[in-house]
N, C-alpha and C positions, 0 to 999 in steps of 0.2 A: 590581282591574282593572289597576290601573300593572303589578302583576308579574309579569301573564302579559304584557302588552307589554316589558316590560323582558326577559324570557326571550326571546321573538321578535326584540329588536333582536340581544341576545348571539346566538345562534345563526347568521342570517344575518349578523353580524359575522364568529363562525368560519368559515363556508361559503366567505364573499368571499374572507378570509385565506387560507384551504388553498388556493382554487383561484389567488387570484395570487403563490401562490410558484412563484418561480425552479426551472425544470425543470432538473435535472441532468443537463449534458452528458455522453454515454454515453459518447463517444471520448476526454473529458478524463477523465474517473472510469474506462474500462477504460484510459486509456495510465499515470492514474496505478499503480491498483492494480499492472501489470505492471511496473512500474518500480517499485517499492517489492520487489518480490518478487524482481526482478536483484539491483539494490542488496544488499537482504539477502542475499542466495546471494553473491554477490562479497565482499561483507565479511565471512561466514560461511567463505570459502573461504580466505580470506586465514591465521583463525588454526592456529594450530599444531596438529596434530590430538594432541600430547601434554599439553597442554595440560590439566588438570583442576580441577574447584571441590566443593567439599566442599558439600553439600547437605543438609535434613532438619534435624531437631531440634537442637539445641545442647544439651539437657534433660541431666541425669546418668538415667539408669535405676537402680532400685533397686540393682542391681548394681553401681554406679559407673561403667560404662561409657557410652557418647555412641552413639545410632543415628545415624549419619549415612554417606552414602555420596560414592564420588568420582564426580563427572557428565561426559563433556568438555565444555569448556569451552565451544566453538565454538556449540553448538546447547543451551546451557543456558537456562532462564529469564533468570535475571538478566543473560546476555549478550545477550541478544536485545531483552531490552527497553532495556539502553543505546544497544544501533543504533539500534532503531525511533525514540529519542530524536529523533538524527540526521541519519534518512535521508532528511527532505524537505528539506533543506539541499541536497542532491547534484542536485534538480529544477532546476538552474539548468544543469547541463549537459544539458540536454535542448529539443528544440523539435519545431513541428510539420514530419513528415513528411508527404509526399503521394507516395504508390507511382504512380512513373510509368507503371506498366502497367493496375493497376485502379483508380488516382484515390482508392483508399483511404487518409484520412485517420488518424494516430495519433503520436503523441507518441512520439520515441525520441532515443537518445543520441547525441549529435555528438561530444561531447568524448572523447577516449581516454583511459583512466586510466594514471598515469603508470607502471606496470609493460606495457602492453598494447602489444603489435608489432603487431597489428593493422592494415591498412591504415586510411587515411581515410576518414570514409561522403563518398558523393558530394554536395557542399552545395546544389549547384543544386535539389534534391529539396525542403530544408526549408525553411520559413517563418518567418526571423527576425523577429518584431513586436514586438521589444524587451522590456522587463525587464513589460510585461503580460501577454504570452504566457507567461513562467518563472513572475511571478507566481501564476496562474491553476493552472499545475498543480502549484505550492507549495503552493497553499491547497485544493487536491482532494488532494493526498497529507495533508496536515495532517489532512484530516478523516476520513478513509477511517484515516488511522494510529489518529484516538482515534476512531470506530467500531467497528475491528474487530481492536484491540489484541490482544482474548482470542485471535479466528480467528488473527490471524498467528501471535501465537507456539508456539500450538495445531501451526497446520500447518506452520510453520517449524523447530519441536523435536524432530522428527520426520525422518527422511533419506527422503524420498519424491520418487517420482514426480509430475509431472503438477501440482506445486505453482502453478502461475500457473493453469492451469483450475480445481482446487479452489478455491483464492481468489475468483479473481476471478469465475468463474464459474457455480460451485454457492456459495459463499457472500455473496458480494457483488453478483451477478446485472448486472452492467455490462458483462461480457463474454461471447461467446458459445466456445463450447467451441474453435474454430478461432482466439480471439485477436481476433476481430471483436465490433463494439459489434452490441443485441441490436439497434438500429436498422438496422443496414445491410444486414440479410437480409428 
């Protein structure tokens, strides 16, 4: 008799649990994801497009010779995953925007990177709330980075198209195909 009660507290223990977790914010998880996706495209873009890494087996083949091939560098594996390392470090130059014409809310970059002419974004827009707000979508790129390590590099090794919707929004389902959270339609 105890352990069909003891299986009913566990159970309504789990149910309580799942239903009082933390719903994830769709605007911070789609502005990380697409920030994640800049990021990498910019520091993808940066290297050398002569640049090449030797890939594949290291093995001798019966024949003595090595299968291995040259990859560029820029959209390799292993370069990819050393960014991804990285690139929630870079959430610090970022805050909340609010689009002064549809009041749509989303995380984007204030800081100019130090090669970019680019004019200044307009500041009055964003919402500085200090190192919690950076915090916040430090720790949504952090998670989103080791969630969908495989998807990024997957779709980032790749020279495609449309990479911020496929991410963020056939894989990761935070954003909707217009760059909008699935909330706000």
């Amino acid at each position: 008799m105890a352990s069909w009660i003891l299986h009913i507290v566990l159970v309504l223990m789990f149910v309580f649990i799942s239903y009082c977790q933390a719903k994830r914010d769709k605007v911070l998880y789609c502005s990380a994801c697409r920030a994640i996706v800049d990021e990498l495209n910019y520091s993808i873009s940066q290297v050398d497009p002569k640049k090449t890494i030797n890939v594949g087996s290291f093995r001798l083949n019966p024949d003595g010779t090595m299968s291995d091939k040259k990859v560029p560098l820029a959209r390799s594996e292993t370069h990819l995953s050393e960014l991804l390392e990285s690139v929630c470090q870079k959430m610090n130059d970022y805050a909340l925007y609010v689009d002064p014409d549809t009041q749509e809310k989303r995380y984007r970059r204030f800081a100019p990177r130090s090669n970019d002419r680019s004019e200044f974004p307009d500041f009055k827009n964003f919402q500085f709330d200090g190192m919690e707000s950076s915090s916040k979508l430090v720790f949504a790129c952090e998670t989103l980075a080791e969630e969908l390590e495989d998807d990024i590099i997957s779709v980032l090794s790749q020279d495609g198209e449309n990479v911020h919707d496929h991410l963020c929004s056939n894989i990761s389902g935070y954003c909707t195909h217009s760059g909008r959270t699935n909330e706000e339609l």
